[in-house]
N, C-alpha and C positions, 0 to 999 in steps of 0.2 A: 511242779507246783502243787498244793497241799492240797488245793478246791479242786485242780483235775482229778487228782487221783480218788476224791473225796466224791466226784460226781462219777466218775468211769466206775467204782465202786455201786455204786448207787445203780446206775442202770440196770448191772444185772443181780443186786437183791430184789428192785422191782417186777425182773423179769421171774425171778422165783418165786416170789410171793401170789404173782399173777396166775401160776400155774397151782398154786396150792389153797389158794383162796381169790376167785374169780372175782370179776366184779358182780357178776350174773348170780351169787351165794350171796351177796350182803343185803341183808334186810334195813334199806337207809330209811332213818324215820327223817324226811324230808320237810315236813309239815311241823317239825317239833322248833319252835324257836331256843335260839342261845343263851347261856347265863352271858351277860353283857356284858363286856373289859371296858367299851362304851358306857354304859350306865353306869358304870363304878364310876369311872373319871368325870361325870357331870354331877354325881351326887360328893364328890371330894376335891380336895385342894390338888393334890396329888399322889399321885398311887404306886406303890410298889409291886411291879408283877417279880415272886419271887422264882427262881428256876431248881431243878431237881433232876440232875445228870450222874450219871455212875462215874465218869470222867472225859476229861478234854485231853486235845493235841495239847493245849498247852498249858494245861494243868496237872495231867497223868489222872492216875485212879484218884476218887478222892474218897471213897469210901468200896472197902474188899465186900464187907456185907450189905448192898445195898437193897434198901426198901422204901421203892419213891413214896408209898402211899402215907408212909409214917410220917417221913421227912414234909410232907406236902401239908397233914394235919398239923404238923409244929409250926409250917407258916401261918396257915390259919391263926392257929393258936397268937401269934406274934402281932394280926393283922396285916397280912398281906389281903391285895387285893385279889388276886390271879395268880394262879401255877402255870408256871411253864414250865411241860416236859420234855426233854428231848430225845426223842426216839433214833435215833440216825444210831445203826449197828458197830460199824467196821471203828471207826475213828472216837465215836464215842461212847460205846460198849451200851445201848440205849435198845428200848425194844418196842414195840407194838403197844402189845402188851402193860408197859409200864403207864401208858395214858388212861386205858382202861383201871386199872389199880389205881390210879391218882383219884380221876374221875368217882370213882368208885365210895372215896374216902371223905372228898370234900363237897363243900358247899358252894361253893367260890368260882369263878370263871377258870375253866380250864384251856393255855393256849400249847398247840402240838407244832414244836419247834424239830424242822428238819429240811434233809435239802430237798423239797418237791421241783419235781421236773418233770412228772407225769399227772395226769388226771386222778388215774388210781390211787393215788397218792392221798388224796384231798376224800373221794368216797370212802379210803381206808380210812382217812381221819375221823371224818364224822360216823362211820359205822363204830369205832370206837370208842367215840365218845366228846372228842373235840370240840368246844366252844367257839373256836379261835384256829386259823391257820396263817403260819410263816409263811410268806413269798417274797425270794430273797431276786430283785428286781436283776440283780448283775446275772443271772444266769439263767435269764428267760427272756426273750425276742420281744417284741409289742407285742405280737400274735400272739405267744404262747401265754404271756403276763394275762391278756383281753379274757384269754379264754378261762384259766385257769380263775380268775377275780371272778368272773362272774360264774361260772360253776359252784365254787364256795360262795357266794352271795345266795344262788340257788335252792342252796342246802341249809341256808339258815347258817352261816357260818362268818364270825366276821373274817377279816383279813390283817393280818397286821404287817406292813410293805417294807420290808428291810433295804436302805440307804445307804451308801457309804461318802457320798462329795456331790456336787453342786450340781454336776453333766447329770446324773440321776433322778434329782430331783427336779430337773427341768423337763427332765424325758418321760419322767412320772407324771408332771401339770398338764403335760402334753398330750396322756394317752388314757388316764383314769378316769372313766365311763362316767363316776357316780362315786361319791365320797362316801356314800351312807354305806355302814360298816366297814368303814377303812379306817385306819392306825395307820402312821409313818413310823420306822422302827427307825434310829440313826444308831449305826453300828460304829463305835470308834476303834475296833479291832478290826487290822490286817488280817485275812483269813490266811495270805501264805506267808509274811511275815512273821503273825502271831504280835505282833506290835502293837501299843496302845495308845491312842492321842488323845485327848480330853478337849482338846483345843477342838477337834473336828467336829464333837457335837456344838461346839459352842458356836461354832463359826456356820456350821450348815442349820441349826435352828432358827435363826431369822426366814432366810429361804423353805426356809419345810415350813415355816405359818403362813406361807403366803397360798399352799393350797389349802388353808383352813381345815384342818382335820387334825386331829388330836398327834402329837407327837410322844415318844417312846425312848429316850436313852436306853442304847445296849454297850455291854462290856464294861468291864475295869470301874464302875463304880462302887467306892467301898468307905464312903468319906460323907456323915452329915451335910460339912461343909460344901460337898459339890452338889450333894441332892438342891440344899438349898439353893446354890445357884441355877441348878438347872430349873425349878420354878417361881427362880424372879427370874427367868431369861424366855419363860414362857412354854419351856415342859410340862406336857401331863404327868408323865410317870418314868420310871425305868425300870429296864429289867437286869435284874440278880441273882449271880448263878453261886458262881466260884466261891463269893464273899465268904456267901453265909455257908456252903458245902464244907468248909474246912473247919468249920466250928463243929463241937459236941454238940451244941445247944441251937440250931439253927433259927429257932422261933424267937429265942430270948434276943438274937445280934437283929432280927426284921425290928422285935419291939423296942429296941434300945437305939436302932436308928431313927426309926418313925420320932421320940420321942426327942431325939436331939437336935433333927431336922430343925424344930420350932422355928417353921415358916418365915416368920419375918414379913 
């Protein structure tokens, strides 16, 4: 399956990473509060967090020359609210590195999408730069989810909780400390499938408002028309990777959506 191989990978870049850059070397500005993915979605109707990957399992490469930082100023440029980047190596050719370059470039909340399953994970995020960290709920215990949320709450960092079906989110009502700086992500891609349902976010968004915390469409959105549903159904925002990656012009497909959204 796609997500073992994806995480048995994972453990031992972590375990190299750890040896080459300790946690005991990261100068964490713990005290510095977040550019807020939260305060975006209370000062707007609904938000685009756009994404900026080198490529997917199930996209391939989408760009040979990649430079997230560019790519991330053209969403700006478009009005995104937030970059999402994703650093995960093996599977999708993504780096450290690349969040610090984004970071670097923008103004904008920055969220650092990847598979965390260690602590280190979270102080590498915020040592470089992270506004925002992915915790993708199916591959972490209660304990691990408990400790991990409030560690990045620690740091000043929000959370944004990746979902996939209803047992999830009921496991989530059940065990999430404290909402404040939590995001529900609803992921409608199969990570070992690679499959896409549209129907899943529509069908698990009633359920994900009931723990009152802002919610997140992820994958396969590329359609005004579903933005728009997804904020008469009571989405905050979603996130966009693929879409706009395959375009020349990736800022111009953010502002040509935003604009055709027309809310309703």
């Amino acid at each position: 399956m796609l997500l073992n191989r994806i995480l048995e990978n994972k453990k031992i870049s972590i375990n190299k990473k750890k040896q080459i850059l300790p946690v005991s070397c990261l100068k964490i500005p713990s005290a510095e509060k977040p550019n807020s993915i939260i305060k975006k979605i209370s000062h707007q109707k609904f938000i685009i967090i756009a994404e900026t990957k080198k490529a997917s399992p199930s996209g391939g490469v989408f760009r040979k020359k990649y430079n997230p930082a560019r790519i991330a100023t053209s969403y700006v440029s478009g009005g995104a609210s937030a970059v999402s980047v994703l650093t995960e190596e093996a599977f999708f050719l993504g780096s450290i590195e690349d969040l610090r370059k984004v970071k670097n470039a923008v103004d904008i909340p920055v969220l650092n999408k990847d598979f965390i399953i260690d602590e280190y994970q979270i102080y590498l995020a915020k040592y470089f730069g992270a506004d925002c960290v992915l915790l993708i709920l199916r591959i972490l215990s209660d304990s691990q989810f408990l400790h991990m949320f409030e560690l990045a709450r620690s740091l000043n960092l929000e959370v944004l909780i990746e979902v996939h079906n209803k047992k999830e989110i009921q496991r989530l009502s059940n065990i999430l400390p404290d909402s404040r700086g939590a995001l529900i992500g609803i992921n409608s891609r199969d990570i070992d499938t690679l499959s896409i349902s549209h129907e899943t976010i529509f069908n698990l968004l009633s359920s994900a408002k009931n723990i009152k915390i802002p919610v997140i469409a992820e994958s396969g959105v590329k359609d005004a028309n579903i933005l728009r549903q997804l904020y008469q159904s009571g989405a905050s925002g979603a996130l966009i990777g693929e879409y706009f990656l395959r375009s020349k012009s990736p800022g111009e497909l953010v502002k040509k959506l935003l604009k055709e959204m027309n809310y309703g």
